[in-house]
C-alpha positions as semicolon CSV with decimal commas, in nm:
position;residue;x (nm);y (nm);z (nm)
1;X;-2,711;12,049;0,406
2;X;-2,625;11,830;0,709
3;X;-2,314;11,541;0,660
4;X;-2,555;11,196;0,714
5;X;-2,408;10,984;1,008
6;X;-2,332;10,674;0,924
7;X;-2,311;10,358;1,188
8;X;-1,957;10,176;1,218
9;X;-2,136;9,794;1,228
10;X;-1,777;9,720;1,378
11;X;-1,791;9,915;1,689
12;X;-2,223;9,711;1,758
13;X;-2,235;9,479;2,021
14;X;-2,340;9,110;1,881
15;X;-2,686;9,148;1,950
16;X;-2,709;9,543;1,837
17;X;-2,596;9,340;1,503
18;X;-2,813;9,138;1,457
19;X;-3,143;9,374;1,520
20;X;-2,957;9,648;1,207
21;X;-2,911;9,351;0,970
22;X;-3,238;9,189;1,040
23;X;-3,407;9,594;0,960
24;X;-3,192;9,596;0,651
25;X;-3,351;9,279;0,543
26;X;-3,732;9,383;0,638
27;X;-3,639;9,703;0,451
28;X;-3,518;9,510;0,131
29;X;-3,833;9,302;0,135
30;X;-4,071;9,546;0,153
31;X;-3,895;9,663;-0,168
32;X;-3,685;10,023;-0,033
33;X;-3,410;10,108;-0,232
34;X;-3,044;10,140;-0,099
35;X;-3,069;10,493;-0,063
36;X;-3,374;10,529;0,183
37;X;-3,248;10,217;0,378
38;X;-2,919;10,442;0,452
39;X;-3,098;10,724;0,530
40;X;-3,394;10,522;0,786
41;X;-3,111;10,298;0,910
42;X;-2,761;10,466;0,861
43;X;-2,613;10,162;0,742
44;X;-2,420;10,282;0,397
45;X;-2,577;10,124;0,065
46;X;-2,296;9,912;-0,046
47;X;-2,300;9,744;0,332
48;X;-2,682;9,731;0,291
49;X;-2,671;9,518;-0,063
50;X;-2,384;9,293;0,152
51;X;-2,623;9,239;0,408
52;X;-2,913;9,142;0,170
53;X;-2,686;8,905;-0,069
54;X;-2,577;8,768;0,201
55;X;-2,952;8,676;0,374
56;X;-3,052;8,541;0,019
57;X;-2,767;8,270;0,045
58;X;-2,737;8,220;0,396
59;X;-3,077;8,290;0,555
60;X;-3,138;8,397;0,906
61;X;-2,785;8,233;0,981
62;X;-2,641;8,560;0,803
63;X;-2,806;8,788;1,063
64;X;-2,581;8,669;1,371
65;X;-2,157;8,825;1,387
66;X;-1,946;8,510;1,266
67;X;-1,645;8,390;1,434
68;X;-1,289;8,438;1,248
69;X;-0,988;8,270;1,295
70;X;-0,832;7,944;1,318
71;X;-1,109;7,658;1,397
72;X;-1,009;7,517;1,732
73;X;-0,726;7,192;1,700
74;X;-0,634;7,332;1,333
75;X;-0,322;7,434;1,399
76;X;-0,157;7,148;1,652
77;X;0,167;7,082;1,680
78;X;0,052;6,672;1,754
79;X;-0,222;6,489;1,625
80;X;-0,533;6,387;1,845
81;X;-0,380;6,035;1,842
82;X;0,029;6,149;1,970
83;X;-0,162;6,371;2,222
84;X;-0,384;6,049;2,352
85;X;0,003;5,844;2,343
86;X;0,207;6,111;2,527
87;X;-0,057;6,174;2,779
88;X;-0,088;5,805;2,900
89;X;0,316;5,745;2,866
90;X;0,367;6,000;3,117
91;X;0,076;5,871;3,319
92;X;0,168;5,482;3,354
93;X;0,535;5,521;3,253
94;X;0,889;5,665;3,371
95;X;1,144;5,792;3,128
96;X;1,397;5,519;3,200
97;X;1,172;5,328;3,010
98;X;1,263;5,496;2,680
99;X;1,643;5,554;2,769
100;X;1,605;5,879;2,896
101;X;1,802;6,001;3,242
102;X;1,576;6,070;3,518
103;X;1,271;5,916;3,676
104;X;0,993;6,205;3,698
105;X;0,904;6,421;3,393
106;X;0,966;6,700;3,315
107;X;0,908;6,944;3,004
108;X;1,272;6,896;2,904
109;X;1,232;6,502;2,940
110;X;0,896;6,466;2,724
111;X;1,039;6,693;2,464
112;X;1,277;6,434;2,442
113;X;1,016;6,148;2,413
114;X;0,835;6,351;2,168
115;X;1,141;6,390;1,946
116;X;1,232;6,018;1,984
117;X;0,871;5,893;1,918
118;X;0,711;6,135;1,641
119;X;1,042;6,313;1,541
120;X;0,888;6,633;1,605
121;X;1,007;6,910;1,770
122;X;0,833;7,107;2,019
123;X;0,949;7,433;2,236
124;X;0,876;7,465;2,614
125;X;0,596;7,693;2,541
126;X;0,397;7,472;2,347
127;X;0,443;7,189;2,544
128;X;0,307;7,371;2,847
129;X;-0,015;7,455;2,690
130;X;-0,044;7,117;2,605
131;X;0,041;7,005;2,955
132;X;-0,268;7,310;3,080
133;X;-0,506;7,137;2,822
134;X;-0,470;6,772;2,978
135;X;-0,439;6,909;3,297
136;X;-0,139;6,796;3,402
137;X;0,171;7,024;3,494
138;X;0,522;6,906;3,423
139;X;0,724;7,087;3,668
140;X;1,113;7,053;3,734
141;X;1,164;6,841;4,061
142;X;1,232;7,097;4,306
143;X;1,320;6,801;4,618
144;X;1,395;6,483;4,528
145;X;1,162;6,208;4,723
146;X;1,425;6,034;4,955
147;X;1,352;5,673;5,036
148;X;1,231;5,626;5,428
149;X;1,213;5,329;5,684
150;X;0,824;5,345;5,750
151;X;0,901;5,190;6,095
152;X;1,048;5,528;6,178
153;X;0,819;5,737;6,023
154;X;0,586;5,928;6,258
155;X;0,220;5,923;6,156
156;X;-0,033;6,127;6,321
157;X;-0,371;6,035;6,356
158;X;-0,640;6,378;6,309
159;X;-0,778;6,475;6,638
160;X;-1,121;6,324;6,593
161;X;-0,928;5,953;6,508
162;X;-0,818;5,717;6,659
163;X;-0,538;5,620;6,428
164;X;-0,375;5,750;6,078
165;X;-0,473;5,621;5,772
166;X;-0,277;5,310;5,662
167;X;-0,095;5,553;5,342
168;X;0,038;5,789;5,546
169;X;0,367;5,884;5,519
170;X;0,404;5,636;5,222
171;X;0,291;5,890;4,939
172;X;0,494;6,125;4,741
173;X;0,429;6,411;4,500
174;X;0,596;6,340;4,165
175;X;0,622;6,708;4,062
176;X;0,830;6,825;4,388
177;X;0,923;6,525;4,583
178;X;0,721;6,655;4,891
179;X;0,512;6,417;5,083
180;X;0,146;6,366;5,022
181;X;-0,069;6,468;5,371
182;X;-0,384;6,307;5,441
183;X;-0,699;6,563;5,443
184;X;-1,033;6,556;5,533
185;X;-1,299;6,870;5,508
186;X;-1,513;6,956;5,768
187;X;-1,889;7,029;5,592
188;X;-2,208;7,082;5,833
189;X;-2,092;6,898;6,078
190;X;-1,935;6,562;5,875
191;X;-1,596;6,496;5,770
192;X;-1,606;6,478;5,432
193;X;-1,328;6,473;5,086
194;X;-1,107;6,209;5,198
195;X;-0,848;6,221;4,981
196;X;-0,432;6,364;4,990
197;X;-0,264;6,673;4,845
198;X;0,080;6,764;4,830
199;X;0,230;6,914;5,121
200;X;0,440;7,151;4,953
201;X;0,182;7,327;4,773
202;X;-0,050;7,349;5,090
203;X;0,223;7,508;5,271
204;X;0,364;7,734;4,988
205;X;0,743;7,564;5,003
206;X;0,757;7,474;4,668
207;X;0,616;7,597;4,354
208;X;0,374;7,311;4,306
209;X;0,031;7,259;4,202
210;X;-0,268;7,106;4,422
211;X;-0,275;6,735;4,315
212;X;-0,579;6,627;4,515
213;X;-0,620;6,240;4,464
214;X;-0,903;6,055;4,695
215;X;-0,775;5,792;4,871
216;X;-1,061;5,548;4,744
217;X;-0,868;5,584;4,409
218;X;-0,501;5,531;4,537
219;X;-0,628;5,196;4,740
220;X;-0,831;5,071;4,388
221;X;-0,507;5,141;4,228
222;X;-0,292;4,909;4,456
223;X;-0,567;4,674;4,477
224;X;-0,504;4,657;4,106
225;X;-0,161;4,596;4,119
226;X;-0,179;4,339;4,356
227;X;-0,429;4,164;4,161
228;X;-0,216;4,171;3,903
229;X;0,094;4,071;4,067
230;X;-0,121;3,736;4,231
231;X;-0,210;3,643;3,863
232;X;0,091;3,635;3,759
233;X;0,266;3,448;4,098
234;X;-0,034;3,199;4,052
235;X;-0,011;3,134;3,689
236;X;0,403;3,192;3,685
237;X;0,492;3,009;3,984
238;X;0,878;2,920;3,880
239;X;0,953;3,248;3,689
240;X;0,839;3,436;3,984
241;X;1,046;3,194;4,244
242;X;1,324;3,233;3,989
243;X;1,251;3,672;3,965
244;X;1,293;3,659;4,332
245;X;1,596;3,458;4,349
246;X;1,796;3,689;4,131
247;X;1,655;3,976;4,306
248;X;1,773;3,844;4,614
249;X;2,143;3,748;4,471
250;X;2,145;4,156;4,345
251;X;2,059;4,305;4,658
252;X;2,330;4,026;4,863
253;X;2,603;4,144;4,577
254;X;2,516;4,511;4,603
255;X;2,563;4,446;4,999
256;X;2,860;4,316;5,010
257;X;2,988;4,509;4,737
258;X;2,896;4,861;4,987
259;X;3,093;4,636;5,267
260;X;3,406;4,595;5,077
261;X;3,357;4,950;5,007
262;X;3,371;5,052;5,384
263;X;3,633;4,799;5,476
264;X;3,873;4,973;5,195
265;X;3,794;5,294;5,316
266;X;3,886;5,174;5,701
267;X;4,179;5,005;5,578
268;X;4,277;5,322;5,370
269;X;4,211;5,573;5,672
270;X;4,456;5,363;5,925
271;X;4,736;5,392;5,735
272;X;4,716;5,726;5,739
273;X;4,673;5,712;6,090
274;X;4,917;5,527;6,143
275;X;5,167;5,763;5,908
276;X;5,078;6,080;6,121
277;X;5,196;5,841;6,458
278;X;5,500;5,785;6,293
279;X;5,542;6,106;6,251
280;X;5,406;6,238;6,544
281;X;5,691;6,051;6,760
282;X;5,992;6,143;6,536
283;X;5,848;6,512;6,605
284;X;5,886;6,459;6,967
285;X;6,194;6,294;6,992
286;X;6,362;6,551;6,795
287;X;6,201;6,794;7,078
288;X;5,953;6,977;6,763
289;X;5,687;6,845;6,970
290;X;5,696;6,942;7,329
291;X;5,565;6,666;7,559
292;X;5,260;6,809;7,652
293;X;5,114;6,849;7,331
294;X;5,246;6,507;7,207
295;X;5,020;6,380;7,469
296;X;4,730;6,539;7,389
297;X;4,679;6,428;6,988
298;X;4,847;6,112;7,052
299;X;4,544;6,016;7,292
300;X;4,293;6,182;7,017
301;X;4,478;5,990;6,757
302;X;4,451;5,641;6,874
303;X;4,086;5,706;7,013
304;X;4,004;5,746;6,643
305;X;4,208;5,479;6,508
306;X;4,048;5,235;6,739
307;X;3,714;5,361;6,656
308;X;3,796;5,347;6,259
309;X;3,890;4,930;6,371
310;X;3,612;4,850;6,562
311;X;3,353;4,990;6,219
């Protein structure tokens, strides 16, 4: 007598499923018994009567392959509500603002925040999958964005312009520090997409990501802020007067603080000079020095001393 071949339901594709189970059930109502179901269908009989028990309580939902596992968000690290708070810190703030070193995030720095704020804590990992899910990336800084003098910054205008746009040059990426370049796309025939990316991730220098932001939404973002900022001089008029006063006293302290700074340094640096003179004619009188060499640095020496006065 032949072995019966039975069919492994776990090895059927999700539709192959469904068809078996919905024959078992067909089967069952038209009153077989588990032994000639297993025999027309090769399904074994105590699978069958699970099949059958399982289409009287569930109905035709039964018939389709469930899902298993963890439901999707049950097993966060952060609630819906810390994930809503971190993502908009590290949108509209800087870590300064929450006593932490450093002015661009990274996944060190909003660990940090996190343990400060919620008193959790959270490992690199983790927090990068959260980062992926917002889509953001928190990168370490790779170049630091140096401050420039946009009088001496060459922009470029694109060979079908006339001039640059009026940001360029002026924007920075957070992640790397690389500058921001001004594109446009080129689609039947029309310039299109205007909008910058970072430069360091269109020209593979840094390990960046492409942050393309439309330049429509960086000028309704400074539009905003200067808005904002003639509210408040119109409503505020002698706290902003007074704002501007101190901030004018800092930078005039900070100056002359940088010039006392220099002049110490001068002052410091011709003494010296002057030493090594000293010394430089008690060399030659006791004939260390021959003449001709004596000559030669003593010119060089006061060259630079009167250079180091005239700074």
């Amino acid at each position: 007598m032949e072995s019966m071949e039975y069919i492994d339901l776990r090895k059927v594709g999700r539709e192959g499923l469904k068809e078996i189970r919905r024959q078992v059930v067909r089967l069952k109502e038209l009153g077989k018994t588990g032994k000639e179901i297993e025999e027309l269908t090769g399904v074994r009989q105590n699978r069958a009567s699970e099949i059958w028990t399982a289409y009287q309580r569930e109905g035709a939902a039964s018939l389709e392959r469930k899902k298993y596992g963890r439901k999707p968000g049950s097993h966060m690290v952060l609630t819906p509500e810390e994930q809503e708070n971190i993502r908009k810190t590290i949108v509209e703030k800087v870590p300064e603002e929450f006593g932490i070193t450093g002015r661009l995030w990274t996944l060190g720095r909003t660990r940090e925040y996190i343990q400060k704020e919620f008193h959790k804590t959270i490992n690199e990992r983790t927090l990068s999958d959260y980062m992926k899910r917002w889509g953001m990336s928190c990168q370490r800084p790779v170049k630091r964005a140096r401050r420039q003098n946009p009088r001496e910054t060459v922009r470029r205008a694109p060979k079908w312009q006339n001039a640059p746009n009026r940001l360029t040059g002026l924007l920075y990426c957070a992640d790397c520090g690389s500058k921001l370049t001004h594109r446009y796309t080129l689609v039947q025939g029309k310039w299109v997409e205007d909008a910058f990316i970072c430069s360091g991730y269109r020209h593979l220098i840094h390990d960046c990501t492409m942050h393309h932001i439309p330049t429509a939404k960086i000028e309704a973002a400074i539009l905003a802020v200067i808005q904002r900022v003639s509210w408040y001089v119109r409503h505020n008029k002698k706290e902003f007067a007074e704002r501007v006063r101190e901030a004018s006293d800092q930078n005039q302290e900070k100056t002359v603080k940088e010039c006392k700074q220099k002049i110490s340094k001068a002052q410091k640096r011709h003494k010296e000079l002057d030493g090594l003179v000293k010394k430089l004619y008690e060399g030659n009188a006791t004939g260390k020095i021959p003449d001709k060499h004596f000559t030669r640095i003593h010119d060089r020496t006061t060259r630079y001393g009167s250079m180091t006065q005239k700074s």
